[in-house]
PAVOTI-862860 format. One record per atom (N, C-alpha, C, O): residue number from 1; chain; atom name; z, y, x. Coordinates in steps of 0.02 Angstrom, whole numbers, plus 32768, in hexadecimal, padded with zeros to 4 digits. Layout:
NUM:A:CA:Z:Y:X .
...
//
This chain:
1:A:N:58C2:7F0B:B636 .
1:A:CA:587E:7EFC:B621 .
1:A:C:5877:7F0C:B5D6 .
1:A:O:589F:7F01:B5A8 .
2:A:N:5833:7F2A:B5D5 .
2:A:CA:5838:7F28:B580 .
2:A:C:5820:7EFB:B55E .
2:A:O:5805:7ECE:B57F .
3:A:N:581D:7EF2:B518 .
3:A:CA:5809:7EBB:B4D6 .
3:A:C:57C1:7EB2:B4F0 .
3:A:O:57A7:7E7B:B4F9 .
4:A:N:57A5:7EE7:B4FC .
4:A:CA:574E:7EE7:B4FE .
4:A:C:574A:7ECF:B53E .
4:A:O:570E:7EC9:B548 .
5:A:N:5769:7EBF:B572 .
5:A:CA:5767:7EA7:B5AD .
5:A:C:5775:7E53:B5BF .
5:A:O:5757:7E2C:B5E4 .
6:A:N:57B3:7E4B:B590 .
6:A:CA:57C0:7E0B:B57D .
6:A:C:578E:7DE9:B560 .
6:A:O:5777:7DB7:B57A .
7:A:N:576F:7E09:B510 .
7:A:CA:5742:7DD8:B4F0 .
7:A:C:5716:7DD4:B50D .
7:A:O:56FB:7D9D:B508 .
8:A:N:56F1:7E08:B53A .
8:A:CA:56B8:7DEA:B55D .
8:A:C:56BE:7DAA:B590 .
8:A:O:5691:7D81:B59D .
9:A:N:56F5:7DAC:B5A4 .
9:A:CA:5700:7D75:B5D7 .
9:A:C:56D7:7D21:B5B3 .
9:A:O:56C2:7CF6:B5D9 .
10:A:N:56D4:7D1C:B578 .
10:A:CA:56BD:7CD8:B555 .
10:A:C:5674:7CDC:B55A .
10:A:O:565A:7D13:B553 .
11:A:N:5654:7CAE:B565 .
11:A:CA:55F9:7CB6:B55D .
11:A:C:55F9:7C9E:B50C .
11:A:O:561D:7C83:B4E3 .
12:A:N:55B5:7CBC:B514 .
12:A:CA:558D:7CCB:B4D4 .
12:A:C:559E:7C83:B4AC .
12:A:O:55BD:7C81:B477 .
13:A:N:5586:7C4D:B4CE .
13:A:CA:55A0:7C09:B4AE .
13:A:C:55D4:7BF1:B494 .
13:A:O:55D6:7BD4:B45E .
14:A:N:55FB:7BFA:B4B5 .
14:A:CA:5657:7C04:B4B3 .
14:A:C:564F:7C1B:B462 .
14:A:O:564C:7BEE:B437 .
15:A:N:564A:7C63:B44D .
15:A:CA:5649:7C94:B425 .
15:A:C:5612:7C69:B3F0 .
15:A:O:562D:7C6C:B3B8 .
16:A:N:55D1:7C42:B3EA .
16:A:CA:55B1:7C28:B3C1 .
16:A:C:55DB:7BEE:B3A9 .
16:A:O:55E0:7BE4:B36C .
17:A:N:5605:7BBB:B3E5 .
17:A:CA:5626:7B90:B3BB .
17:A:C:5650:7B9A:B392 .
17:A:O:5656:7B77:B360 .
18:A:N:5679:7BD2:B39F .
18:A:CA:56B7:7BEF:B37F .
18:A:C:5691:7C0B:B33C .
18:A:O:56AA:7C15:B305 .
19:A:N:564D:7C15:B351 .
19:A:CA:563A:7C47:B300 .
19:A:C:5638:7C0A:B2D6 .
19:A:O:5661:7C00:B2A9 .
20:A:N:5605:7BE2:B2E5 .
20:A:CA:55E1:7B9A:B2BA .
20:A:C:5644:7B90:B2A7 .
20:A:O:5654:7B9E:B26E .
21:A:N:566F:7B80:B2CC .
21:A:CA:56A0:7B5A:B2B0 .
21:A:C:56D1:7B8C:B271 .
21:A:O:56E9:7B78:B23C .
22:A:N:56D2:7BC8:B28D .
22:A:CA:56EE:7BF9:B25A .
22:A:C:56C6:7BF0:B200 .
22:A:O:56E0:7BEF:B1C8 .
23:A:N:566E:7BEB:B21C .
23:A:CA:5664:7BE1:B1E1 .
23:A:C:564C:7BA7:B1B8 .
23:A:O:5628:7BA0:B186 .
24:A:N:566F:7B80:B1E0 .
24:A:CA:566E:7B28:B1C8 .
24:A:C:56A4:7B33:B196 .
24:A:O:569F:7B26:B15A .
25:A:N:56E6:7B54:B1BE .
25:A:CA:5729:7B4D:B194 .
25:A:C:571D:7B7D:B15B .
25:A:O:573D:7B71:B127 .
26:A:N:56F3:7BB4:B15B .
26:A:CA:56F4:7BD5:B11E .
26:A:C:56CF:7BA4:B0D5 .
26:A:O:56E6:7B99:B09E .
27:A:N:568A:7B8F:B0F5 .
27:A:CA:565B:7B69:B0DA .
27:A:C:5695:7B23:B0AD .
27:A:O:5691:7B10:B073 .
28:A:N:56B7:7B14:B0D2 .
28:A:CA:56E7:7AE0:B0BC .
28:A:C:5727:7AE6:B071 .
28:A:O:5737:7ACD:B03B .
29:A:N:573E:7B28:B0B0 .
29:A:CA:577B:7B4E:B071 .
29:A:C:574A:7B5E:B03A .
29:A:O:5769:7B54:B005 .
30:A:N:5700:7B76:B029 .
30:A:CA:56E7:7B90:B002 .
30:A:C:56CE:7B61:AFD9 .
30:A:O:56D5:7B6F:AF9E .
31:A:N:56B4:7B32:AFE3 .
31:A:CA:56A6:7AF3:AFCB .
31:A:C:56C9:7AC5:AFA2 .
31:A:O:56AD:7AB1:AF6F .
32:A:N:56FF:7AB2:AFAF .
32:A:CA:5735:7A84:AF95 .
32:A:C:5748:7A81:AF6A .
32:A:O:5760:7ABA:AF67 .
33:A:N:575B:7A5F:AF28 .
33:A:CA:5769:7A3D:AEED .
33:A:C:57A2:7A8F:AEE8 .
33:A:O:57A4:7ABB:AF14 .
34:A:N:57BC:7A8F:AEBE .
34:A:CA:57E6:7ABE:AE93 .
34:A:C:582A:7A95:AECA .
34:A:O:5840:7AA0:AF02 .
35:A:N:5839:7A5F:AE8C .
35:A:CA:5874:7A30:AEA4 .
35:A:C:587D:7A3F:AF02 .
35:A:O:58AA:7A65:AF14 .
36:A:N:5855:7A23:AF2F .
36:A:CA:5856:7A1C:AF69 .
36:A:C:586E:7A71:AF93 .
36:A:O:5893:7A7D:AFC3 .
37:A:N:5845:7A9F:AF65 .
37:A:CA:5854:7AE3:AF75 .
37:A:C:589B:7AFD:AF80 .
37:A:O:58B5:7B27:AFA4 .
38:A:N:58AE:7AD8:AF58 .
38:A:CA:58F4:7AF1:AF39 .
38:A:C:5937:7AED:AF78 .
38:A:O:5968:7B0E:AF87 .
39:A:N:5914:7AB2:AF90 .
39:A:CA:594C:7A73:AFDC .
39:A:C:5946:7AC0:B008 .
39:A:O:5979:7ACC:B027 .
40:A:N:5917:7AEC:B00E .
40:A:CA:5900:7B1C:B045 .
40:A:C:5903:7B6B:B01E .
40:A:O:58F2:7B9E:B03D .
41:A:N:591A:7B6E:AFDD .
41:A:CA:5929:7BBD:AFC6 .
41:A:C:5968:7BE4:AFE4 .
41:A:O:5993:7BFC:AFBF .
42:A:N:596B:7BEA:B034 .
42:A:CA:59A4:7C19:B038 .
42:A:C:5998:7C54:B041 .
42:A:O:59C1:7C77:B05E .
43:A:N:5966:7C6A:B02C .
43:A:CA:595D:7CB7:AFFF .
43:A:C:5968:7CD3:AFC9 .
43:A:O:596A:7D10:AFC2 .
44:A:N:5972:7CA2:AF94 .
44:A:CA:59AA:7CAD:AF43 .
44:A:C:59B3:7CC3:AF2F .
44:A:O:59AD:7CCD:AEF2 .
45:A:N:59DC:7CEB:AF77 .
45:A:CA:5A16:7D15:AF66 .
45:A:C:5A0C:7D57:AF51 .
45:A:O:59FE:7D82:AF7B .
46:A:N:5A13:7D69:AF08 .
46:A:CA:59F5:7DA1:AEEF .
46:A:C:59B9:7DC3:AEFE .
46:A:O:59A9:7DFE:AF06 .
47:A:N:599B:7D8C:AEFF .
47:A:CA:5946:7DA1:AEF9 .
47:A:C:592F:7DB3:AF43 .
47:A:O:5900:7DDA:AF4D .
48:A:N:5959:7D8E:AF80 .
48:A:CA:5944:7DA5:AFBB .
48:A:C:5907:7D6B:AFDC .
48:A:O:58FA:7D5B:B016 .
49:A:N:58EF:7D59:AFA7 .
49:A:CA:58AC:7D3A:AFB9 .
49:A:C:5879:7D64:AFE1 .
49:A:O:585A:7D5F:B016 .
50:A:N:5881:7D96:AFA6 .
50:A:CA:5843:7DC2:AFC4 .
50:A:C:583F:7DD7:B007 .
50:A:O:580C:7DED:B022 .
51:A:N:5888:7DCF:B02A .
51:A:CA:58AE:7E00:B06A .
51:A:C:586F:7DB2:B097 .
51:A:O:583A:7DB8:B0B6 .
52:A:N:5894:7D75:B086 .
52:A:CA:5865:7D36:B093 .
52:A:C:5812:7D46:B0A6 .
52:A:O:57FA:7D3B:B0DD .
53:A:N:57F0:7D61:B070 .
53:A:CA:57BE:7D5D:B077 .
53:A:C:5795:7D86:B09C .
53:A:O:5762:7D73:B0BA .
54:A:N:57B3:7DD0:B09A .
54:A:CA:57B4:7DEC:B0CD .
54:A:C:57B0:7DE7:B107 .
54:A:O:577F:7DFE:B124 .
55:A:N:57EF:7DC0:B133 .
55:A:CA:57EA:7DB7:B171 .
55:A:C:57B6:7D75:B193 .
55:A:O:57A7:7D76:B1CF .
56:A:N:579B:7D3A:B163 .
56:A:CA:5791:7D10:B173 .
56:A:C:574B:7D2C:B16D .
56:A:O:5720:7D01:B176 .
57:A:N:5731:7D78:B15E .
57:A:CA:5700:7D76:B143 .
57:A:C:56E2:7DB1:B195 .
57:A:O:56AD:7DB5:B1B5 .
58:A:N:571D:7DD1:B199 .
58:A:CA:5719:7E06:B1D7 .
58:A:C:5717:7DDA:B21C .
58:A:O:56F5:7DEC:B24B .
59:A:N:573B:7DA5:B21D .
59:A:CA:5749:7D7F:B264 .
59:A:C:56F9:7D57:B251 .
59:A:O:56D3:7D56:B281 .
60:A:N:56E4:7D3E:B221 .
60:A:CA:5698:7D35:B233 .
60:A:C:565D:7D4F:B24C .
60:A:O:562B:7D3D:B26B .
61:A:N:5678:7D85:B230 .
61:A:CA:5643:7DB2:B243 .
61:A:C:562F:7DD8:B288 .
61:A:O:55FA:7DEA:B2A3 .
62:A:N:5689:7DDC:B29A .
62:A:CA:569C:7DEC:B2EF .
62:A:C:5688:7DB0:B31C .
62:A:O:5675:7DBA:B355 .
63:A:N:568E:7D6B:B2FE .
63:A:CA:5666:7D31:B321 .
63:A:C:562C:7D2E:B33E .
63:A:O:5621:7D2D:B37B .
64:A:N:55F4:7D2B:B2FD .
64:A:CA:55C9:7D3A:B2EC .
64:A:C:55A4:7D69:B327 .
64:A:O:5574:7D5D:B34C .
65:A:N:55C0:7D8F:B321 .
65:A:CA:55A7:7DEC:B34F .
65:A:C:55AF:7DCD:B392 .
65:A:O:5581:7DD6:B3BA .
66:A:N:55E5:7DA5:B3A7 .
66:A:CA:55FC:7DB0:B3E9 .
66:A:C:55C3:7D76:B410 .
66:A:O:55AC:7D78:B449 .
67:A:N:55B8:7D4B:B3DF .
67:A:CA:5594:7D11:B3E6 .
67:A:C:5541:7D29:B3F1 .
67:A:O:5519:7D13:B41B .
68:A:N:5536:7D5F:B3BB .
68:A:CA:54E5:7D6A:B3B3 .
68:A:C:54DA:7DA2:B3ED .
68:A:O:54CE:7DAD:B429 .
69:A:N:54E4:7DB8:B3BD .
69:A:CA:54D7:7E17:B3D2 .
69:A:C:54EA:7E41:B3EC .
69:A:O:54DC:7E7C:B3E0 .
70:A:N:5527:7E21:B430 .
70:A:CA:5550:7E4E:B45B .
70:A:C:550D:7E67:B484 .
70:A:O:551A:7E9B:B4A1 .
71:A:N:54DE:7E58:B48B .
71:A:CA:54C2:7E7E:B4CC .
71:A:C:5493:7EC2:B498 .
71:A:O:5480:7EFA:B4AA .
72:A:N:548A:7E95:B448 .
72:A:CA:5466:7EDF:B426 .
72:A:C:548C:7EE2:B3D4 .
72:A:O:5482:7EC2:B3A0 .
73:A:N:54C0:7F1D:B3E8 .
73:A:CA:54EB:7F2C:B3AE .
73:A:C:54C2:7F46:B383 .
73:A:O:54D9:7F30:B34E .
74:A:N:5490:7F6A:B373 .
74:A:CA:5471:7F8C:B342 .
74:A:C:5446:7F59:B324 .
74:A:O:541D:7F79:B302 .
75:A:N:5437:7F0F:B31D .
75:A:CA:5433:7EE6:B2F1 .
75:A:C:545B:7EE3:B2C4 .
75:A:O:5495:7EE2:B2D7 .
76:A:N:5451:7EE0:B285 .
76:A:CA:548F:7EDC:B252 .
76:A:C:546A:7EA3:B224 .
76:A:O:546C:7EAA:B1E7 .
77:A:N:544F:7E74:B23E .
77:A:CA:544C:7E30:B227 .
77:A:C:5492:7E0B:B21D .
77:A:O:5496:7DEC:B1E8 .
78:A:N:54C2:7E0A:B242 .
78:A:CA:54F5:7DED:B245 .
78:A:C:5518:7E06:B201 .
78:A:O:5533:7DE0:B1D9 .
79:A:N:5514:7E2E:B1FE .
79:A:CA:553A:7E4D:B1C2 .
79:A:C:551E:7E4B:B180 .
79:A:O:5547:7E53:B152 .
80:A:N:54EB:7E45:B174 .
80:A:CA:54AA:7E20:B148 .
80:A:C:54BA:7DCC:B12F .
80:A:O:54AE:7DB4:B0F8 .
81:A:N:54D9:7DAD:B168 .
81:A:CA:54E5:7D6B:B177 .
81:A:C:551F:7D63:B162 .
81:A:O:5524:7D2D:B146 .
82:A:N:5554:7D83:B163 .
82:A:CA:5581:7D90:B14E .
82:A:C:5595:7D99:B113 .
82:A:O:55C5:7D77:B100 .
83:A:N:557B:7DC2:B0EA .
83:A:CA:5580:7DDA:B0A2 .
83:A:C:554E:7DBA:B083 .
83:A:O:5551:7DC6:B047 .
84:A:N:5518:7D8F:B094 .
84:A:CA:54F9:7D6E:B079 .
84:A:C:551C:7D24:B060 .
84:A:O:5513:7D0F:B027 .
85:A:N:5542:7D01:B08E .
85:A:CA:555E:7CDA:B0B8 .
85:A:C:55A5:7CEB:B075 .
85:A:O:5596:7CD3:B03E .
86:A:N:55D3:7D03:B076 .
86:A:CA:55FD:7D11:B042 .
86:A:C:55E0:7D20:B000 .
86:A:O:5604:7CFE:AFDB .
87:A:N:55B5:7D3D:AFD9 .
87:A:CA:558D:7D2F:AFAF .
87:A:C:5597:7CEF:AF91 .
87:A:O:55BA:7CD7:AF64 .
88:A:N:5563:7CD7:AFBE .
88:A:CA:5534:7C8F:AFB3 .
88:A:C:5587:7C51:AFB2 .
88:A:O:5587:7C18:AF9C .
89:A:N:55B8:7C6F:AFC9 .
89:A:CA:55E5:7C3B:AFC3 .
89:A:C:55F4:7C3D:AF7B .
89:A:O:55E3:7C0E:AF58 .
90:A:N:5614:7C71:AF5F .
90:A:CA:5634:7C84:AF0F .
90:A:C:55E9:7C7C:AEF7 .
90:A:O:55F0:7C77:AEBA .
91:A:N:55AE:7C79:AF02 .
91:A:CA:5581:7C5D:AECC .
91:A:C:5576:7C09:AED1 .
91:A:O:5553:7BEB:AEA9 .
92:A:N:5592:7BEF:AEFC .
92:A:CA:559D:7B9F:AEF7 .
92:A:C:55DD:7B88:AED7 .
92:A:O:55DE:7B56:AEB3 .
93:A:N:5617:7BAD:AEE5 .
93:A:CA:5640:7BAC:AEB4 .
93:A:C:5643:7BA3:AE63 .
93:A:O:5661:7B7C:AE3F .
94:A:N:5610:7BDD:AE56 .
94:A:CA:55F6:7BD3:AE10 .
94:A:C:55DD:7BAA:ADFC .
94:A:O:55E8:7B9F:ADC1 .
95:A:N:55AA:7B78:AE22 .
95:A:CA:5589:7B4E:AE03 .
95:A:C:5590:7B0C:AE1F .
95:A:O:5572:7ADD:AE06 .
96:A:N:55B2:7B07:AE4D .
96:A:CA:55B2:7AB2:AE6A .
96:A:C:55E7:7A88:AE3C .
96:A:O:55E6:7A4B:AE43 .
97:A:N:5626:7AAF:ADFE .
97:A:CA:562E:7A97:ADD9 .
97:A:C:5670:7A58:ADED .
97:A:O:567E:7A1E:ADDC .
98:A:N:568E:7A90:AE1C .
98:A:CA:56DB:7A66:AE51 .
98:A:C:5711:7A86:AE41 .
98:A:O:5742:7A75:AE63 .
99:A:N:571F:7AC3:AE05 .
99:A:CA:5749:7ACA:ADE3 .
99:A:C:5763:7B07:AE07 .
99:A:O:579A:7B20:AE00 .
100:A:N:5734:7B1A:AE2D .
100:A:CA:573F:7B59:AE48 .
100:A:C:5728:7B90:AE27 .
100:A:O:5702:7B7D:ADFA .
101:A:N:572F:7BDB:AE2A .
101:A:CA:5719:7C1B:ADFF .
101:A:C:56F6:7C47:AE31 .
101:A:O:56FD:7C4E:AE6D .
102:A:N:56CA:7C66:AE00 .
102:A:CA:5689:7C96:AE2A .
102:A:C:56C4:7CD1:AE13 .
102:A:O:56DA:7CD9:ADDA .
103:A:N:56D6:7CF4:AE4B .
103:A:CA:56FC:7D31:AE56 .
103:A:C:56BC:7D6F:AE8E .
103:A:O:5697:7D6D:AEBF .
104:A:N:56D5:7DA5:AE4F .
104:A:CA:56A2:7DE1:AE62 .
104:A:C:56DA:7E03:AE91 .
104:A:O:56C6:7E26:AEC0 .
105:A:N:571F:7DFA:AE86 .
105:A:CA:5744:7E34:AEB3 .
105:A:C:5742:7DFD:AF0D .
105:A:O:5754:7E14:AF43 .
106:A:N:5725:7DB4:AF00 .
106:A:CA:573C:7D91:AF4C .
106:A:C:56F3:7DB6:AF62 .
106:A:O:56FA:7DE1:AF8E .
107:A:N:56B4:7DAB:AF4C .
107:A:CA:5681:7DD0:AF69 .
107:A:C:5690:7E16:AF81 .
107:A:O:5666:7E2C:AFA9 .
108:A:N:56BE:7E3B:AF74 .
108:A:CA:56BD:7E72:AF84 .
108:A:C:56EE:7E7E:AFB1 .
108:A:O:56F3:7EB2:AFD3 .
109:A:N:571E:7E3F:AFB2 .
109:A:CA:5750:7E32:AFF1 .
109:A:C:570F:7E22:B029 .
109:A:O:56FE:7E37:B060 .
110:A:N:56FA:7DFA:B001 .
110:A:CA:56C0:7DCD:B055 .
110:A:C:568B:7E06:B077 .
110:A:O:5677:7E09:B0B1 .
111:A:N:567B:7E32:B03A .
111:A:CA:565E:7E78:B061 .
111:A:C:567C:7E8A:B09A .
111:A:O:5671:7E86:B0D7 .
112:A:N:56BF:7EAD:B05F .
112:A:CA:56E1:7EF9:B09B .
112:A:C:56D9:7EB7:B0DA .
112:A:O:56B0:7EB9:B108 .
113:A:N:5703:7E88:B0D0 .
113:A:CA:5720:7E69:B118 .
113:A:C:56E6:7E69:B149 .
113:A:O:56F6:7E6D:B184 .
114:A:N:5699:7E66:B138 .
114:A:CA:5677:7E43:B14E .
114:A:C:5653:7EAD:B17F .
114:A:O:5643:7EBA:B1B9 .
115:A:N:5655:7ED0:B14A .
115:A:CA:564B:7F0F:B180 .
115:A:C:567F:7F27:B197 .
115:A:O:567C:7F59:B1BB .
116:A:N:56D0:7F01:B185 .
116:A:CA:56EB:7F24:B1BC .
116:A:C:56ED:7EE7:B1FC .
116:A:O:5716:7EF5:B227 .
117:A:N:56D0:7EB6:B205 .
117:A:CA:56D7:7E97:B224 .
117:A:C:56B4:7EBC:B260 .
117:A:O:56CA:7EC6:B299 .
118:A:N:5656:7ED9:B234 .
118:A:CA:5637:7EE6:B265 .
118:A:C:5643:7F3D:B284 .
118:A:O:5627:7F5A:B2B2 .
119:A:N:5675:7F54:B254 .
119:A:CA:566C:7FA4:B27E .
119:A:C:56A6:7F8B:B2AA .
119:A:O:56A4:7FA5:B2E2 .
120:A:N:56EE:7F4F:B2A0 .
120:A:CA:5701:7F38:B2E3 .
120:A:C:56E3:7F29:B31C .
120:A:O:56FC:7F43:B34D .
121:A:N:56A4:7EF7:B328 .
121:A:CA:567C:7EF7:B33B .
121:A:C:565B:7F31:B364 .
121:A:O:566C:7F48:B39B .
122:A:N:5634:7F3E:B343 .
122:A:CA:5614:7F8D:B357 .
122:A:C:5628:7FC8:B386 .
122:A:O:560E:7FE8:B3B4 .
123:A:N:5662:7FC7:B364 .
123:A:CA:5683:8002:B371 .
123:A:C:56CE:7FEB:B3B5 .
123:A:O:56D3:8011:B3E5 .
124:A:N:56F2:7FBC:B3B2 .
124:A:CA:5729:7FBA:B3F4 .
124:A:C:571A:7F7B:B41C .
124:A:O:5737:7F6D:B451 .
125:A:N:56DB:7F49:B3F3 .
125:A:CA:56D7:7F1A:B427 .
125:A:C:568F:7F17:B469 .
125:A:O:568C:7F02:B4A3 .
126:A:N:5661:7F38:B43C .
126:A:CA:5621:7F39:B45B .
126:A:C:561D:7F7A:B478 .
126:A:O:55EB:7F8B:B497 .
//
């Protein structure tokens, strides 16, 4: 059987809880005091945060898709939602004033991740 045969097997719901919870945990990791961040940095490791933000940013977005827009892939709201959605996190960073840093290179991790999430999407799942 293939991947695209398997993931369809889950309904649309299935795929919405998994999205809401994927981006509870991002909303959370993104949120959190400096200090508290720190208990959960096992990306560190020579700057493989970004590798972090990336994937957490692509598996949302593959959520997201599988949850919304499997029946109409040529919406690219999801991906709008996405990069909006990573944005808007590093601009709360900046200002909620939890000892965390507004980083221009994690926005650009939370991009790529977030269109390669959806040309994964797009392209071998739908």
């Amino acid at each position: 059987m293939h991947l695209k045969d398997n993931l369809r097997k889950l309904s649309d719901q299935t795929y919405l809880i998994l999205a809401i919870l994927w981006t509870g945990v991002i909303l959370y990791l993104s949120l959190i005091s400096a200090q508290e961040a720190k208990k959960f940095n096992v990306w560190d490791i020579v700057g493989l945060d970004k590798l972090g933000h990336l994937i957490f940013y692509a598996g949302m977005t593959i959520l997201w898709s599988m949850a919304i827009t499997r029946k109409q892939p040529e919406k690219k709201i999801i991906l709008f939602f996405s990069i909006s959605f990573g944005v808007l996190m590093e601009i709360c960073q900046l200002y909620l004033f939890n000892g965390r840093s507004f980083e221009i290179y994690d926005i650009v991790a939370n991009i790529v991740g977030s269109v390669i999430g959806w040309i994964l999407f797009k392209n071998l799942i739908n």
